[in-house]
N, C-alpha and C positions, 0 to 999 in steps of 0.2 A: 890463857889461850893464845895462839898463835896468830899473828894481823898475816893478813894476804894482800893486805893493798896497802899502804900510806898514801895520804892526802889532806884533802880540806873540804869542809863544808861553806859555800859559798851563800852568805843569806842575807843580800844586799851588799852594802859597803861592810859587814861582819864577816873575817874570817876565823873558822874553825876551825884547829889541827885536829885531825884525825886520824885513827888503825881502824882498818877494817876488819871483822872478824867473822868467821863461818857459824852462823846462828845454827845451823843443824848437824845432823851427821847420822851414817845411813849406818841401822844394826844389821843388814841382810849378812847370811852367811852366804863367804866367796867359795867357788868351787872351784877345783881346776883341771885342765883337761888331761887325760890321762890314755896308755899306750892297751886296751881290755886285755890284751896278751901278757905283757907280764906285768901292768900297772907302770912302768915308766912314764914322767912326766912330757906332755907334748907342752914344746914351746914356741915361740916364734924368734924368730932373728930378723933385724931389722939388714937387708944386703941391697948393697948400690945396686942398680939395673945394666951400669957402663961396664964395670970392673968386677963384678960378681964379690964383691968381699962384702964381708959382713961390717958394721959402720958402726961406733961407740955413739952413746948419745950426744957426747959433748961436740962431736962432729954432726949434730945434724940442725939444722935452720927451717926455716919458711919457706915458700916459694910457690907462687900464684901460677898456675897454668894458662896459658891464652887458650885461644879456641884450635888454633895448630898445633898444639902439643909442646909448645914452647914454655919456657919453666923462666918464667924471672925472681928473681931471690929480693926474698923482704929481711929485713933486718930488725931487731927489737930497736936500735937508735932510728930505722927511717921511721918507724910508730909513734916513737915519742916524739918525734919530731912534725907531728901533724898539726896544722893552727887549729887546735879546738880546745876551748876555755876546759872543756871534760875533761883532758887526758890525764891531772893530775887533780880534780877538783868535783863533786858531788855540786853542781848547781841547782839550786832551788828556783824553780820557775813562777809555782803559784802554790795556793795554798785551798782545799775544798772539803767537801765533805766526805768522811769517811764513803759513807753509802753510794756513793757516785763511783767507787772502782767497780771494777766487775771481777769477780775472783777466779773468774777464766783469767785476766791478764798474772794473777799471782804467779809468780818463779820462785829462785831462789831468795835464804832471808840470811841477813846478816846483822851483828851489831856492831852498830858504832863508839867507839869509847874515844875516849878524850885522850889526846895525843899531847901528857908535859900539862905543869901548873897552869901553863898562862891558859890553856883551853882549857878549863874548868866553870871559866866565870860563863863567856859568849854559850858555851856545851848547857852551861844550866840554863839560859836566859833561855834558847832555843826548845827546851822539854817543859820549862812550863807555859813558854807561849802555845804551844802545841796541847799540850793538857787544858787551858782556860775556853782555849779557841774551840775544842773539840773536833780539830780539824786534823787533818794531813797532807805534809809536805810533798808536793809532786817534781820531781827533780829530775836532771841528766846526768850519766857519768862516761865513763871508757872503761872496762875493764874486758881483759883477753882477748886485747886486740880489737874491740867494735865499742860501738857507741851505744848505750843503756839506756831503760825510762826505771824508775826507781818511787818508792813513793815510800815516806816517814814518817812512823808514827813511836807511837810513846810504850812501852812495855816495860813496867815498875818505875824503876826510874834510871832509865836506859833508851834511848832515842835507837830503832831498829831502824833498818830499810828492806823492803822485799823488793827484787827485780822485780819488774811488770813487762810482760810482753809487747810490743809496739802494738796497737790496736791493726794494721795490717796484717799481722801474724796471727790472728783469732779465726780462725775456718767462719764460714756461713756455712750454720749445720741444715745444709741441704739434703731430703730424703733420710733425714732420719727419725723425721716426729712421725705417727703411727699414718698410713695412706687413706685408713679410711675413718667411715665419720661415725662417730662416738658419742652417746649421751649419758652423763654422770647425771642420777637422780639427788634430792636432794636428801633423799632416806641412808644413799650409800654413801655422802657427805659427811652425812653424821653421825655413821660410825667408825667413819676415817678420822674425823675429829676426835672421838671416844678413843679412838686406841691409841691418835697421838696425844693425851691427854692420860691416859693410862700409863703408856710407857715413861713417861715424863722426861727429865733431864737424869744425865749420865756423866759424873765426875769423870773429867776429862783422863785425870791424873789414872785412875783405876783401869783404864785403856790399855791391856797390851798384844803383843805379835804371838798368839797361839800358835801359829805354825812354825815360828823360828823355835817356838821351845819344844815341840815336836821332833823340827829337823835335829837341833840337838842333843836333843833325849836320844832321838836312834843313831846320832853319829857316837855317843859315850855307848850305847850297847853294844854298837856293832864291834868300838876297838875291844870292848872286856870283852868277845864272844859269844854273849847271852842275846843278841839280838834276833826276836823272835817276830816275823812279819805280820801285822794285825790284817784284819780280813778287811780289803777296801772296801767301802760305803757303792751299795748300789747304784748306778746310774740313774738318775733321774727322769721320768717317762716324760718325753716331749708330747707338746701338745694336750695336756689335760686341761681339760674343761670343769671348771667349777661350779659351785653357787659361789659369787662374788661376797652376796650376803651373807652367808653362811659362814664362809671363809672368816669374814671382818666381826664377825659375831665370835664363834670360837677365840679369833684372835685377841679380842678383847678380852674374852672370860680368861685365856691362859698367860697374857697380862698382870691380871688381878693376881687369879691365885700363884703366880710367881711374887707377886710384891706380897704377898699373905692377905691378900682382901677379899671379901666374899660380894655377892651383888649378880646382875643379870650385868649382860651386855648393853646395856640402855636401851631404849624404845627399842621395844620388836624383840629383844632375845627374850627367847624361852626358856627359863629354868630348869633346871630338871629335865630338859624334853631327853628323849632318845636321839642317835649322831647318828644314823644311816651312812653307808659309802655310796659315794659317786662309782658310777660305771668303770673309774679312772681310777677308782684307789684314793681319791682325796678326800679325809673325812666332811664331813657337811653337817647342819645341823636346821632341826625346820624350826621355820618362823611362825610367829604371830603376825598380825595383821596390822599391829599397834601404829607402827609407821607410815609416813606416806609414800603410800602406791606397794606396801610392802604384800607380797604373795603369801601364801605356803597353801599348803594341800593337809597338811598336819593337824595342825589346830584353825579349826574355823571360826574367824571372826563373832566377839560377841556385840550382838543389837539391841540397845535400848535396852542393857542391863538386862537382860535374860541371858539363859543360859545356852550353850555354845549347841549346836543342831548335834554333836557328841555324846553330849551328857543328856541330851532331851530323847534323844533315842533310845540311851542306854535306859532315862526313866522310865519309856513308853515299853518297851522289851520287859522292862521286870513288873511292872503294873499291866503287862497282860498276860505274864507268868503268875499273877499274885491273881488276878482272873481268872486263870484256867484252874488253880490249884483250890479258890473257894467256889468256881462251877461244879468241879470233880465230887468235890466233899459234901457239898448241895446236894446234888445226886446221886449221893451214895446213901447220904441222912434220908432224902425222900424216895427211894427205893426200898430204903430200911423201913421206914416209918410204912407204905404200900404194904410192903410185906405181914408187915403186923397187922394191921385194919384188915387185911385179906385174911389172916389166918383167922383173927375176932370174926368176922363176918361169915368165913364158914364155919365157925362153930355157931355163933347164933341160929345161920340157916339149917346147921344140921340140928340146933334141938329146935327150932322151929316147926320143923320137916317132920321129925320124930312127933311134937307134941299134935299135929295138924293128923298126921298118921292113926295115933290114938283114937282121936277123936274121931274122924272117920269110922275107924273100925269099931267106935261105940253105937256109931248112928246107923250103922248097918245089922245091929241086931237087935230082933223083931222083940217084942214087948209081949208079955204073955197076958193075954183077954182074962181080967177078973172071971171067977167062976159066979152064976149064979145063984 
C-alpha cells in the first residue's frame, strides 16, 4: 500500500520511523455529470479570474483570503516551516482508556507501519505495551496542512491510528432529543431486551453494500440493453400509529423464526393469537395480560387459575344449550307419556261408562211379582 505521510512516532525519548497508510477506502460508484442532450461530458476548468485563461495544476498554490478580498499566498515550504514538534512527527501525549473516546470524535483511520529495520524493535515495544496496558495512545500530528488529535490502538498486530475530532468540533445536539415527555414501561423494556437478544450478534465480515450491487446490476443491464426498470417500493405512510407492544411482539416472534426457532415472544405474547391491522395498515398483534401493566381486549386475563371470562362463557352458552335441548326432550317425553295416560283413561272411562250404563239399565226394569 501506498504511505501518504512519512514521519515518526514520538513516545518519550523513543523515536519511531514511520509510513502512514490509508486504513480505508470508499467502494461508492462515481458518477459523472453529463450533457441530457446528446450525453456529452460536463466538465469543469480550473480559469484565472485576471486573465480569463484556463490554469494547469502545477500552476496553482494556496492562498489565504483576508476579509478585503485580498489573497496572500502560502507556500507548502512556509508550512513546513512552522515551529510545531507535529509537523513531521505523531506525538504521544498520554495514554487512557479505550472507553473514555467518544466515537462522535472518530475520523479518518490509518495504519501505521514501520518505516526500515531499525524501527521494527521501538514499532514492537510500542504494540505490546498498548496490548498489556489495554489502553490507547492519545497523540497530536500535522497532516494537510492543520494540526490533528489522533488516538492508537493495536489491530492484529499493527499499531492503527484514527483521526479524532477536536472535542470543539462535536455539535451540542441541541433540539434534537424528542420535545416532549415520554414514559418507557418496564413490560416494553423487556421486550426490547427480548428482540435485542433474539437478533443477536452479526459477523461483521458477512456485512455488505446491497445497493452498490443493485446500482451495478442495473449499470451492466442497461449497457447489454436488457435493462428492465423494477416497480419502486411504495412510499411509506407517515405518521402511523401503532401498538408499540404489538409491534416488539411480532418483532421478536419474526426474529425467531428467521433464525429457525419456535417459542412465544416472552411474557405477554400470545401464540397462535390472530394479527388484526391497525387503522394505519400496520400489522398488530393482541396481547395477554402476562406482563406488567400489559393491556389487550383479546384475551382476558386469567384469575386465580380459572378460566379466562372467554371460555366461561362459551361453557355457560353451551350448558344452557345442553339445558334447553334436555327441557325440550323432557317435554316432549312428558307430553308423550300425558298423552298415553289420557288415552288409558279414556278408554277406562269409556268402559267404565258403558259397564255403569248396563247396569242402570238392569235396575230400571221392573221384576215380574211371583204368581200365587
Amino acid at each position: 500500500m501506498r504511505s501518504i505521510w512519512n514521519g515518526a512516532i514520538s513516545f518519550g525519548l523513543v523515536s519511531i520511523p514511520i509510513k502512514l497508510v490509508n486504513a480505508t477506502e470508499s467502494h461508492s460508484i462515481s458518477f459523472r455529470q453529463i450533457h441530457l442532450a446528446d450525453g456529452g461530458r460536463i466538465r469543469y476548468r480550473k480559469v484565472c479570474e485576471l486573465d480569463g485563461e484556463e490554469v494547469p495544476g502545477a500552476e496553482i498554490g494556496k492562498g489565504y483570503e483576508e476579509a478585503d478580498g485580498s489573497v496572500i499566498p502560502i507556500t507548502d515550504e512556509d508550512l513546513a516551516q512552522l515551529p510545531l514538534a507535529t509537523a513531521k512527527t505523531i506525538e504521544i501525549m498520554s495514554f487512557v482508556p479505550a472507553e473514555e473516546i467518544d466515537p462522535l470524535q472518530m475520523d479518518a483511520a490509518y495504519y501505521l507501519a514501520a518505516n526500515g529495520a531499525t524501527a521494527a524493535k521501538p514499532y514492537t515495544l510500542l504494540r505490546e505495551a498498548l496490548k498489556r496496558s489495554r489502553k490507547v495512545a492519545i497523540a497530536k500530528y500535522a497532516l494537510r496542512g492543520r494540526e490533528r488529535l489522533g488516538m492508537l490502538r493495536v489491530v492484529d498486530d499493527v499499531i492503527a491510528m484514527h483521526g479524532l475530532l477536536w472535542p470543539d468540533e462535536i455539535r451540542v445536539p441541541e433540539g434534537v432529543a424528542p420535545d416532549v415527555e415520554v414514559t418507557v414501561r418496564d413490560a416494553e423494556l423487556d421486550l426490547a431486551d427480548a428482540l435485542m437478544a433474539t437478533l443477536g450478534e452479526v459477523e461483521m465480515a458477512s456485512l455488505h453494500d446491497d445497493y452498490r450491487d443493485a446500482v451495478e446490476a442495473m449499470i451492466a443491464a442497461k449497457a447489454g440493453g436488457a435493462f428492465e426498470p423494477a416497480e419502486a417500493p411504495g412510499e411509506p405512510a407517515g405518521g402511523q400509529v401503532i401498538d408499540l407492544m404489538a409491534a416488539l411482539e411480532k418483532s421478536v416472534r419474526a426474529a425467531k423464526a428467521s433464525r429457525g426457532e419456535t417459542g412465544g415472544a416472552g411474557a405477554g405474547a400470545g401464540a397462535g393469537a390472530e394479527e388484526p391491522e391497525t387503522k394505519a395498515g400496520a400489522e398488530v398483534t393482541p396481547m395477554r395480560r402476562g406482563g406488567a401493566g400489559r393491556k389487550t381486549s383479546a384475551a382476558p386475563k386469567a384469575v386465580g387459575g380459572k378460566k379466562s371470562t372467554a371460555a366461561s362463557a362459551k361453557k355457560t352458552a353451551a350448558t344452557a344449550a345442553a339445558k334447553s335441548t334436555s327441557a325440550a326432550s323432557k317435554k316432549k317425553t312428558t307430553a308423550k307419556s300425558t298423552a298415553a295416560k289420557s288415552g288409558t283413561t279414556k278408554s277406562t272411562s269409556a268402559a267404565s261408562a258403558k259397564k255403569t250404563g248396563a247396569g242402570a239399565k238392569k235396575a230400571a226394569t221392573p221384576r215380574k211379582r211371583a204368581s200365587a
